[in-house]
C-alpha positions in Angstrom: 100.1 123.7 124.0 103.0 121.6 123.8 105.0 118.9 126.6 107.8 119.4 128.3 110.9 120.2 125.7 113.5 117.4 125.2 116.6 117.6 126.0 118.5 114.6 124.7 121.5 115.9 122.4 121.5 112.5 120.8 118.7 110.1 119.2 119.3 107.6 121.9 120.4 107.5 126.0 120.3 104.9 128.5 118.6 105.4 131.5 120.3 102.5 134.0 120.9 99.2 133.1 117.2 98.3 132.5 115.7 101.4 130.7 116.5 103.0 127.3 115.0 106.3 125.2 114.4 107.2 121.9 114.0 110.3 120.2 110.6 110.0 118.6 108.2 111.7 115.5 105.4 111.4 113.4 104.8 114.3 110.4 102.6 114.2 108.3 104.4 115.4 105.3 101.6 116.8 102.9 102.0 114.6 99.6 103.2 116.9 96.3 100.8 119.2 94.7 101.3 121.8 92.1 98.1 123.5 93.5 99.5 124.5 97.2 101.7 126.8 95.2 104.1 128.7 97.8 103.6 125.4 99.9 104.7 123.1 97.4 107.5 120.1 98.8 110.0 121.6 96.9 109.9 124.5 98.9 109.1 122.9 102.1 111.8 120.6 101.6 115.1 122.9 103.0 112.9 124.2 106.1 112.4 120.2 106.9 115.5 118.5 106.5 116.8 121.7 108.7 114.2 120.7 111.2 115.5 116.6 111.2 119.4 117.4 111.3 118.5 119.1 114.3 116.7 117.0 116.4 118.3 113.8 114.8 115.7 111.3 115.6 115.6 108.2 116.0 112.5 107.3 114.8 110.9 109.5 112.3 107.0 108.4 110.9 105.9 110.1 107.9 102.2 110.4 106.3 101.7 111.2 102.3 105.0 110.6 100.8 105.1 110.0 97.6 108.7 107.8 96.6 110.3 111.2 95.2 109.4 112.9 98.1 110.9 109.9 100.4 113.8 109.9 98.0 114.5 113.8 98.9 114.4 113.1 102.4 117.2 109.9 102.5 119.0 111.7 99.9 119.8 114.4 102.5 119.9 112.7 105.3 122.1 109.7 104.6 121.9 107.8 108.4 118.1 107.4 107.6 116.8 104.1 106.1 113.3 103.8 105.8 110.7 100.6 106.2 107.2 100.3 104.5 105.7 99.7 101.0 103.2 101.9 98.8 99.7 101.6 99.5 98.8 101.5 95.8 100.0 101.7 92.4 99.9 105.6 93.1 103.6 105.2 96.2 101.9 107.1 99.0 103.3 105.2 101.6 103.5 105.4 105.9 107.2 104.7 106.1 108.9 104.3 109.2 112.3 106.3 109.0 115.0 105.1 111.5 118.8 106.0 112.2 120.6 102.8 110.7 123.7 104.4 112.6 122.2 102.8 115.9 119.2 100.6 115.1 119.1 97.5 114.0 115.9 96.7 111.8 114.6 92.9 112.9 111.5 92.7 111.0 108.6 94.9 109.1 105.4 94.4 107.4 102.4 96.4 106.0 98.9 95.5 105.8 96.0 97.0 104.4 93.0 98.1 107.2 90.5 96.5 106.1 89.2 92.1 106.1 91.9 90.9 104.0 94.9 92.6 105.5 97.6 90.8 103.2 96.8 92.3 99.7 96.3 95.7 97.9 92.3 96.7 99.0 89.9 99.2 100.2 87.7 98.9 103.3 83.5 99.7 102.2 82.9 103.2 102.5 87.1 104.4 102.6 87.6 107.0 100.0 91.5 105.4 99.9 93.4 102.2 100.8 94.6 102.8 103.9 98.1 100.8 105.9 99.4 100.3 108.4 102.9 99.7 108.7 105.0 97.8 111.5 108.6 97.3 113.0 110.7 95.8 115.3 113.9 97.3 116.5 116.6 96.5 118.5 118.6 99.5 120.4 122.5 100.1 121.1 121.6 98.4 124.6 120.5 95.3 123.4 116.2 96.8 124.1 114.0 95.5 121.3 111.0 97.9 120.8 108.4 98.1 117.8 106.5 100.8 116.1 103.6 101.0 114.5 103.1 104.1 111.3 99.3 104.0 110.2 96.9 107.2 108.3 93.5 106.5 108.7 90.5 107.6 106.4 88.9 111.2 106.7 85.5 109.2 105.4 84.0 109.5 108.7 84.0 107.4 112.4 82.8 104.2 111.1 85.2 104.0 109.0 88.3 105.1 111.2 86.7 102.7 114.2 86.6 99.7 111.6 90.4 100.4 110.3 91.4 101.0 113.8 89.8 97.5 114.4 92.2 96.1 112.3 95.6 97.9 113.2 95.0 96.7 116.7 93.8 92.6 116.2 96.9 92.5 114.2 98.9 94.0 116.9 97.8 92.0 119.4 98.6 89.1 117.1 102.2 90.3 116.8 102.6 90.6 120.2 101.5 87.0 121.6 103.0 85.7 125.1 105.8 88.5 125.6 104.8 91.9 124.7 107.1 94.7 123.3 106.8 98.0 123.8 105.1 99.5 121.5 104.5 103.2 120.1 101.6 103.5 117.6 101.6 106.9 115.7 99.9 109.0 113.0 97.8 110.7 111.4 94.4 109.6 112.8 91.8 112.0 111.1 89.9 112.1 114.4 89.4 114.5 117.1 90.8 113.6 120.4 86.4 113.2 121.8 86.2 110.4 118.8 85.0 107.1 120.1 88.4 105.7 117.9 90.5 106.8 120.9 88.4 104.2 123.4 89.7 101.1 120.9 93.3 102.0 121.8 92.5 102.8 125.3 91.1 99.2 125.6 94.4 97.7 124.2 96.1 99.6 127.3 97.3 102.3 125.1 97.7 105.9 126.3 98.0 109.2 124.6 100.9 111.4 125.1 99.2 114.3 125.1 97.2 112.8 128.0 94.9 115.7 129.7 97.2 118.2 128.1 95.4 118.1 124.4 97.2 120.6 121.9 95.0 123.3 120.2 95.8 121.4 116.9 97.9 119.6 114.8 96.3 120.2 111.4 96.3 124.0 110.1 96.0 123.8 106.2 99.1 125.6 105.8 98.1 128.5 108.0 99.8 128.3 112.1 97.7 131.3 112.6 94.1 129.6 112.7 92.4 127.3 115.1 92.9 124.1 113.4 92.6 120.4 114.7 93.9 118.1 116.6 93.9 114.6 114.7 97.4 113.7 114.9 98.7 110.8 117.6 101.1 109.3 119.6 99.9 106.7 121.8 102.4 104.2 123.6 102.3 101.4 125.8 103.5 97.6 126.9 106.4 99.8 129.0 106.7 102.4 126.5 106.1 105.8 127.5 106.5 109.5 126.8 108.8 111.6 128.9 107.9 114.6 127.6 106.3 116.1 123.5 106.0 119.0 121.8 104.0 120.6 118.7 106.4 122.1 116.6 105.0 125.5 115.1 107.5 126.9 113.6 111.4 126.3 113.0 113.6 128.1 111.0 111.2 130.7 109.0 107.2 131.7 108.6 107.0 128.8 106.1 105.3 126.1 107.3 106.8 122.9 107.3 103.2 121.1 106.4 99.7 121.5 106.7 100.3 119.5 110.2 102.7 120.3 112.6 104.9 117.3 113.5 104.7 115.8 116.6 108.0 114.9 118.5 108.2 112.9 121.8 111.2 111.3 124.0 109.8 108.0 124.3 111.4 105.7 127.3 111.0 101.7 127.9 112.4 99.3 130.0 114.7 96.7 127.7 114.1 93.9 126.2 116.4 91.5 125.7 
């Protein structure tokens, strides 16, 4: 099940004076391993950078990447810069890709989910460090937007809820007197009935999938089975979705992950 298609032929328009659009995405990109054989990132690699030249976004945020694999994906697509450091010693990262042709980067950060944000740790009972990492942009308009690129743990609710917790005290934080819009996207490891979803509903947070809940996002490399849903793209402080999609399939039967990326035209009203 899938949104309305977009239609924007470029990664950014300008709706009036006082609203502006983004082409959005979050993919979780499967990190490298020698053991998905056929599925491996070098093969995968040519089907997904196919998949970005054509939609050109402008805002791309990637789960697993390891800093060869994010090194593939800038080295073929040149207008890309990316935002976000390494979780650990190990460089899986949730970078924040942009177009540096139009955007103008004002400020990032990461932090760890978990009670001392600032440094390298683990949260009690994750089976990972887990980040979060944020952004504030400026548009070709002059509209100043932020995002927000986060994986939470597959450990179990508790867990998710308590990383969740932390994502959203420090957004809030971020935020103070004059709120930005804000898109907040991932992958969550929950399924859309988890209790997680009620902490960013209570932030004023929606879902673009709203009632419209894809089949799945998650399909361990086969688009044929009944998978899950546990990738998100929720939106809010005057950002929201015009229309997303579930991509299935692009160019050939080779899947471009184990998740299907998500991709959204995302719309706001400037700020200046």
């Amino acid at each position: 099940m899938t949104g309305l298609q977009p239609k924007e032929p470029t990664a950014f328009a300008c709706a009036g004076k006082k609203a502006s659009r983004v082409r959005f995405a979050t993919f979780n990109l499967r990190i490298d391993l020698e053991s998905d054989g056929r599925y491996r990132w070098r093969y995968r690699l040519p089907e997904i950078i196919a998949w970005m030249k054509k939609q050109l976004f402008g805002i791309l945020c990637v789960q697993e990447p390891s800093p060869a694999m994010l090194s593939d994906l800038l080295a073929a697509m040149p207008r890309y810069r990316s935002v976000g450091v390494a979780r650990d010693a190990r460089g899986e990262a949730t970078p924040i890709l942009y177009d540096a042709d139009a955007l103008i980067l004002l400020d990032t950060e990461t932090i760890w989910l978990t009670n001392t944000p600032e440094r390298e740790s683990t949260l009690p009972g994750s089976y990972f460090p887990r980040i979060a990492t944020f952004a504030r942009f400026q548009m070709p308009d002059g509209g100043v937007f932020q995002v927000v690129n986060t994986h939470l743990d597959y450990a179990g609710p508790n867990v998710r809820n308590r990383q969740a917790t932390v994502l959203l005290k420090h957004l809030d934080a971020r935020q103070g007197k004059n709120p930005l819009p804000t898109v907040i996207a991932g992958d969550f490891n929950a399924l859309p009935d988890e209790a997680v979803h009620s902490l960013f509903d209570a932030m004023m947070l929606q879902s673009v999938y709203g009632d419209a809940i894809p089949n799945e996002t998650f399909h361990g490399f086969d688009p044929a089975t009944i998978g899950a849903t546990i990738d998100y793209i929720y939106c809010g402080y005057g950002m929201r979705a015009v229309s997303w999609n579930v991509v299935k399939a692009v160019h050939s039967s080779l899947p471009l992950s184990d998740h299907d990326p998500i991709e959204a035209v995302l719309t706001f009203s400037s700020h200046k």
